[in-house]
C-alpha positions as CSV (number, residue, x, y, z in Angstrom):
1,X,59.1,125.4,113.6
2,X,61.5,126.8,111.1
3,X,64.3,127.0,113.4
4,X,63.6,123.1,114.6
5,X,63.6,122.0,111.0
6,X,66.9,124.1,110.4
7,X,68.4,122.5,113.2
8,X,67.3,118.9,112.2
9,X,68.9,119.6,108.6
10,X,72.2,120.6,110.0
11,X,72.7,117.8,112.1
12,X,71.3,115.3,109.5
13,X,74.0,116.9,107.0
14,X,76.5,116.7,109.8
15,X,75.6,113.5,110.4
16,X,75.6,112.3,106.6
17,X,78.8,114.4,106.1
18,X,80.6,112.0,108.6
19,X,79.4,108.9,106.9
20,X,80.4,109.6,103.8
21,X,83.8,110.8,104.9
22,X,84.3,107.2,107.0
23,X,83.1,105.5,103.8
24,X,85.1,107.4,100.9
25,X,88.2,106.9,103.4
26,X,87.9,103.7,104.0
27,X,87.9,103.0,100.9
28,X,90.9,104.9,100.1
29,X,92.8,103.0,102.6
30,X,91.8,99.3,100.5
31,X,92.6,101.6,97.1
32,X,96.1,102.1,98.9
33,X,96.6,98.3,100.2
34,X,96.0,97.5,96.8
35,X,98.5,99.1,95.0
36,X,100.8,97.7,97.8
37,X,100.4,94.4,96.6
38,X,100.9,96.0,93.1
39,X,103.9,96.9,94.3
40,X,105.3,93.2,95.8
41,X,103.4,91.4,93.3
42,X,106.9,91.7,90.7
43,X,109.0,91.4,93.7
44,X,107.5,87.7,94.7
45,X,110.7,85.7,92.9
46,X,113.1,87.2,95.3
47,X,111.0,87.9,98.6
48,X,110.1,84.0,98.2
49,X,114.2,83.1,98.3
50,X,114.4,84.8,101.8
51,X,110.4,84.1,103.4
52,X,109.3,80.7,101.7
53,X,105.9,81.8,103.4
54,X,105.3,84.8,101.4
55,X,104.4,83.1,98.2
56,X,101.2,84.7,97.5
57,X,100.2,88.9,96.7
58,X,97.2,88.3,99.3
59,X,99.8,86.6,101.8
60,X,102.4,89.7,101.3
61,X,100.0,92.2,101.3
62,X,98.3,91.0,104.9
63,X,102.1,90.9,105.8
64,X,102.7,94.0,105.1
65,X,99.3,95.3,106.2
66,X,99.7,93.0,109.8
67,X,103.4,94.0,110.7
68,X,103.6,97.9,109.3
69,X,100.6,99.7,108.3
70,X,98.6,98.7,111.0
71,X,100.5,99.5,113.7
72,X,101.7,102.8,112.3
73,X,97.6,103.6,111.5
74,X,97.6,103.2,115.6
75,X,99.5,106.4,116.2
76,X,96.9,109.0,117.5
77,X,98.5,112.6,116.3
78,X,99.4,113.6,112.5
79,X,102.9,115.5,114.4
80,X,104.0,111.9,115.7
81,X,104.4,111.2,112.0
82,X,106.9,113.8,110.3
83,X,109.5,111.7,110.4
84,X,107.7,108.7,108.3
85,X,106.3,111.4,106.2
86,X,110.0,112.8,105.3
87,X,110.6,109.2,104.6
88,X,107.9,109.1,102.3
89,X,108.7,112.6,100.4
90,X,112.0,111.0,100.1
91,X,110.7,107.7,98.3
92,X,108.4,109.8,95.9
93,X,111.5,111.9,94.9
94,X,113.2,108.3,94.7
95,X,110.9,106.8,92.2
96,X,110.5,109.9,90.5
97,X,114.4,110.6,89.5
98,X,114.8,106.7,88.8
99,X,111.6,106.4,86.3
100,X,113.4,109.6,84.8
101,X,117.3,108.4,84.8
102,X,115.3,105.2,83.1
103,X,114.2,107.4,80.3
104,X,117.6,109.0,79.9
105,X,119.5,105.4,79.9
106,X,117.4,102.9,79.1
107,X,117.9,99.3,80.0
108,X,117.9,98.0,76.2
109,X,120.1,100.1,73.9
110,X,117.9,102.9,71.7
111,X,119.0,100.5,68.5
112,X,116.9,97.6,69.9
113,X,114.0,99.7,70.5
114,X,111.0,100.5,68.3
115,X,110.2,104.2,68.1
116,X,106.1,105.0,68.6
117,X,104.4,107.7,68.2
118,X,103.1,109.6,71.3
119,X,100.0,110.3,71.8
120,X,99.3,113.0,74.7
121,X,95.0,112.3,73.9
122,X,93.7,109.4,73.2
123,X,89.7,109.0,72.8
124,X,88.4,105.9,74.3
125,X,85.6,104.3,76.8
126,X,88.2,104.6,79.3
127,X,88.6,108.3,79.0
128,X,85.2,108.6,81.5
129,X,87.6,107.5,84.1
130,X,90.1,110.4,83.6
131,X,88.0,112.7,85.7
132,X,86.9,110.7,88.3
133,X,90.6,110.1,89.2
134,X,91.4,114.0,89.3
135,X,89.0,114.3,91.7
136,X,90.1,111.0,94.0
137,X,94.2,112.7,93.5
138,X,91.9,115.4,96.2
139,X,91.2,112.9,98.9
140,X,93.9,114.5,101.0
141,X,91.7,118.0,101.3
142,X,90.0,115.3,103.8
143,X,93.1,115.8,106.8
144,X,92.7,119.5,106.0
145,X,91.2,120.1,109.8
146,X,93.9,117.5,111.3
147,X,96.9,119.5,109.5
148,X,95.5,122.4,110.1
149,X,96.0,121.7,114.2
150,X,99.4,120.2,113.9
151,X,100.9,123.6,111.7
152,X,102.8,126.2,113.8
153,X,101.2,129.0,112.4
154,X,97.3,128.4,112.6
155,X,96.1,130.6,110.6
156,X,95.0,131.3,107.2
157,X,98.2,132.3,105.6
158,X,99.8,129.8,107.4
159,X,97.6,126.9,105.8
160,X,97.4,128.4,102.5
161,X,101.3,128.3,102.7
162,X,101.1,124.9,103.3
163,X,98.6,124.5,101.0
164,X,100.7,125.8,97.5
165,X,104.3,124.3,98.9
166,X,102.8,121.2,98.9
167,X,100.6,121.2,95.8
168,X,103.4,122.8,93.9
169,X,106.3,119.7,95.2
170,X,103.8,117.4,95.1
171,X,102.3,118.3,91.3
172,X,105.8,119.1,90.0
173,X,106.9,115.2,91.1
174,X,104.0,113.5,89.6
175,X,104.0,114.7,86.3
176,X,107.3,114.5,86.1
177,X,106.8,110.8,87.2
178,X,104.0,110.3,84.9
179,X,105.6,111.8,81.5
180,X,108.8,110.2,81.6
181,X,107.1,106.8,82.7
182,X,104.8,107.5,79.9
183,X,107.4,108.3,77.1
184,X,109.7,105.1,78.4
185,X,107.2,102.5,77.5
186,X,104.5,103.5,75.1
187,X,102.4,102.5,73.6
188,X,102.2,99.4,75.8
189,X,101.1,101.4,79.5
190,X,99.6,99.9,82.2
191,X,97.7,102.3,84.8
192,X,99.8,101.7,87.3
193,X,103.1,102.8,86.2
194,X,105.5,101.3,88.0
195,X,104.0,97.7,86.5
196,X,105.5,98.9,83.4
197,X,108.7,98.3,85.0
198,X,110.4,94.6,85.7
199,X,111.9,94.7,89.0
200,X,113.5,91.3,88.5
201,X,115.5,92.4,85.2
202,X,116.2,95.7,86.5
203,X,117.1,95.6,89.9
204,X,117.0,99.6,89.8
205,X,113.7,99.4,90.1
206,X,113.3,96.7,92.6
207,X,114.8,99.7,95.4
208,X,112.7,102.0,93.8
209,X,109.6,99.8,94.7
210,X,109.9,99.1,97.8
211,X,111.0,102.9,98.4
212,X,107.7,104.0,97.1
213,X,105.9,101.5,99.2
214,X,107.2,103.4,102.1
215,X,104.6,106.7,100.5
216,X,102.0,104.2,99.8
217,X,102.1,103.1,103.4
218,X,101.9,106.5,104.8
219,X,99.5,107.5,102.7
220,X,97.5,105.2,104.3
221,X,97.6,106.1,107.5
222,X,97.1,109.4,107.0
223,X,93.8,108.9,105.2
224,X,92.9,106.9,108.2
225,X,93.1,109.5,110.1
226,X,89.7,111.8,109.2
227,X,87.8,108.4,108.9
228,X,88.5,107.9,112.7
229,X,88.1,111.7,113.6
230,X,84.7,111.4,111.9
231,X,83.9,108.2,114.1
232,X,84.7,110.1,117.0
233,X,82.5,113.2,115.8
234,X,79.7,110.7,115.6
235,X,80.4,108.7,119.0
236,X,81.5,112.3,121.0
237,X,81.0,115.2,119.1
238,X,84.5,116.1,118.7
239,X,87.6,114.3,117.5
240,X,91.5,114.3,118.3
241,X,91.9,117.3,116.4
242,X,89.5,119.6,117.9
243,X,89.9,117.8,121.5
244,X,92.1,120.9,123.2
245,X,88.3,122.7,122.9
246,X,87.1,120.3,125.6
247,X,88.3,118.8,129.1
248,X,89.8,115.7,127.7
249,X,91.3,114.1,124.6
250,X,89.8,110.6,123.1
251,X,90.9,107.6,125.2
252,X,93.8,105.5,124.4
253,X,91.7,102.3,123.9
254,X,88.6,103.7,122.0
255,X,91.8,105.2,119.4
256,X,93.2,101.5,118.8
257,X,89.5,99.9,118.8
258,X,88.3,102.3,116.2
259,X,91.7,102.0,114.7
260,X,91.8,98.2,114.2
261,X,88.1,98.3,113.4
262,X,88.6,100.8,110.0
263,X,92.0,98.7,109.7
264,X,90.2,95.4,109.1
265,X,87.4,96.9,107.3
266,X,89.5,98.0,104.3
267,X,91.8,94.8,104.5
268,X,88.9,93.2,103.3
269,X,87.1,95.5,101.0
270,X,91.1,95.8,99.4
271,X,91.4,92.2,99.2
272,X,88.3,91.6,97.2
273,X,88.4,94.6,94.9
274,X,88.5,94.1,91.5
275,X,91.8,96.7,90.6
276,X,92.2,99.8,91.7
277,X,91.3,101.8,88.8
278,X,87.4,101.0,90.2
279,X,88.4,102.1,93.7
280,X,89.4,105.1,92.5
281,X,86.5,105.7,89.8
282,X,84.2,105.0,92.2
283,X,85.2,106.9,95.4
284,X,86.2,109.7,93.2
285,X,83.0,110.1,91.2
286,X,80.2,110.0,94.7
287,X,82.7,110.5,97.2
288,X,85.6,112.8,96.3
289,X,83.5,115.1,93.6
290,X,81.3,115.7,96.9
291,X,84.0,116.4,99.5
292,X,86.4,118.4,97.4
293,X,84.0,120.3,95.2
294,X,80.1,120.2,95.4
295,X,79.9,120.4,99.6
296,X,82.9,123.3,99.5
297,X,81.2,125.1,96.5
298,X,77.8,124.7,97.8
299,X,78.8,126.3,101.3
300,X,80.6,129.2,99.7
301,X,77.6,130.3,98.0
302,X,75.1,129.6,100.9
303,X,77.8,131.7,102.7
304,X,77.3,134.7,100.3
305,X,73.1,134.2,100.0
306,X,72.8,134.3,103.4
307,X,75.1,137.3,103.5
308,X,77.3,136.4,106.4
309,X,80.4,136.7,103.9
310,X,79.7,138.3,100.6
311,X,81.7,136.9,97.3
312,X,83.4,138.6,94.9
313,X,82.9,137.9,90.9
314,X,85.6,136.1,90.7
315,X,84.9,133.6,93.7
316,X,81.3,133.2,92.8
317,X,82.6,131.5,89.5
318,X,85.1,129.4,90.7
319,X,82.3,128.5,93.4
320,X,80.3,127.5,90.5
321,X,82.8,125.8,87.9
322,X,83.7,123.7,91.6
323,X,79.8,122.8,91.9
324,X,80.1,121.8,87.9
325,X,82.6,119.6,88.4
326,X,81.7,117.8,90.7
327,X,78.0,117.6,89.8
328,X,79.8,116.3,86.5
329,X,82.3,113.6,88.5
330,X,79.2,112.2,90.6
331,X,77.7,111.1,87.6
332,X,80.8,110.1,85.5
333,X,81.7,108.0,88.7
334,X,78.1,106.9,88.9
335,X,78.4,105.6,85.5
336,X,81.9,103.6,86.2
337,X,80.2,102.0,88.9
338,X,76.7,100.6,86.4
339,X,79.0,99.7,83.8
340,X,81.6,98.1,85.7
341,X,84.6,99.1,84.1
342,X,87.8,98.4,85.2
């Protein structure tokens, strides 16, 4: 009896596990088709010159969505995508250097600017959503397993290599992008950066745009890609990156069907969200604060009472500060949802 109600639990957390992962992703993927109209939104005086038709975010956005993201979301292996992903490292380092250069020579002369003082904390209702979008910056720990079977070296040296290379480019790139866009235009920022910017004045920036779109886009299909490997897990058992364990590898149709299904879904859910800071409050607080820290930390220590691998001091208490965290986003993100706030 024990080992029947065992085996129930596993595969009603498996099962669970794989639902919350196809829900916190596809909502990822609307989070990301909304910052792409963010994006156009600006642009819409000179796109409409050129395509009369795109006159509209929602029109642009299903454009871009219809002729671009979609078909690239199609692609069934992460390895067909390294070149659109150096593409996109490219753009981030784009954005990045021209949000700094802005800060270094501004479009106005200093004289005609008002100095303000920065302020690196600021306590307000808004601060519950600072750590509810920590943990949504996570959501790519969810292509972990897909990565994992596209690296060379498939082992763990080889993934934690991986792991800091990119953490360390990636971090270094943001905050650089997010203190020099901070410093240019306070104490009037938006959460979006880049809307802090006029494209239309300076045209820098309308490059640097669509540039970054080309990260936002691929981000979108890479977060697509455990949501369908955990449709697959629920329809077959396995997925397209555990496949070379079996006899064959997911048919070509079922790939596009589930594809365009997941595709559609968060067209929708992105075109009637209310902004993108309750995406990601949201997903971040239930989903991500589960994923990236309370299911990880929980298994670590399950691993260690059950004795199969002992912990040391020092990962028992980074098990636990994990299983604080996101005990403490799940109910922050809990709260953004009740309230509303946006």
């Amino acid at each position: 009896m024990k080992t029947f109600l065992e085996n129930y639990w596993v595969v009603f957390l498996s099962q669970l596990t794989c639902w919350m992962l196809i829900v916190f992703n596809i909502g990822v993927a609307a989070g990301y088709i909304v910052v792409i109209g963010e994006i156009f939104e600006p642009l819409l005086p000179i796109i409409k010159v050129y395509i009369p038709f795109l006159d509209g975010p929602m029109r642009i956005t299903s454009a871009i969505w219809a002729c671009v993201m979609l078909p690239l979301a199609c692609i069934p292996q992460v390895s067909s995508l390294r070149f659109v992903s150096v593409v996109a490292i490219a753009s981030t380092f784009v954005i990045s250097g021209v949000i700094t250069y802005r800060f270094f020579a501004p479009l106005h002369p200093p004289a005609t600017q008002e100095s303000h003082r920065v302020k690196y904390i600021s306590l307000s209702r808004r601060m519950v959503l600072t750590l509810p979008i920590l943990m949504f910056s996570f959501d790519c720990q969810t292509l972990v397993f897909q990565l994992y079977a596209s690296i060379a070296e498939q082992t763990r040296k080889g993934m934690r290599k991986v792991s800091i290379l990119s953490v360390g480019v990636t971090g270094t790139v943001y905050f650089t992008l997010g203190l020099f866009g901070y410093l240019s235009n306070t104490p009037h920022v938006s959460g979006n950066i880049l809307a802090n910017y006029d494209p239309i004045k300076d045209r820098l920036f309308a490059v640097g745009d669509v540039m970054y779109s080309f990260t936002v886009i691929t981000a979108y299909v890479l977060v697509l890609f455990p949501c369908r490997d955990a449709v697959f897990i629920l329809l077959y058992g396995y997925s397209t990156a555990t496949h070379e364990s079996y006899h064959g590898a997911i048919p070509t149709l079922d790939n596009l069907m589930a594809t365009c299904l997941l595709s559609i879904i968060s067209l929708l859910l992105a075109l009637k969200a209310p902004g993108i800071l309750f995406i990601i409050a949201l997903l971040g607080g239930l989903c991500s604060s589960s994923f990236c820290f309370t299911l990880p930390a929980a298994f670590r220590l399950r691993l260690h009472a059950l004795g199969v691998t002992p912990a040391s001091s020092r990962e028992l208490f980074v098990a636990f500060v994990m299983l604080s965290l996101g005990c403490i986003g799940g109910v922050m993100g809990t709260a953004v949802l009740i309230t509303g706030m946006s």
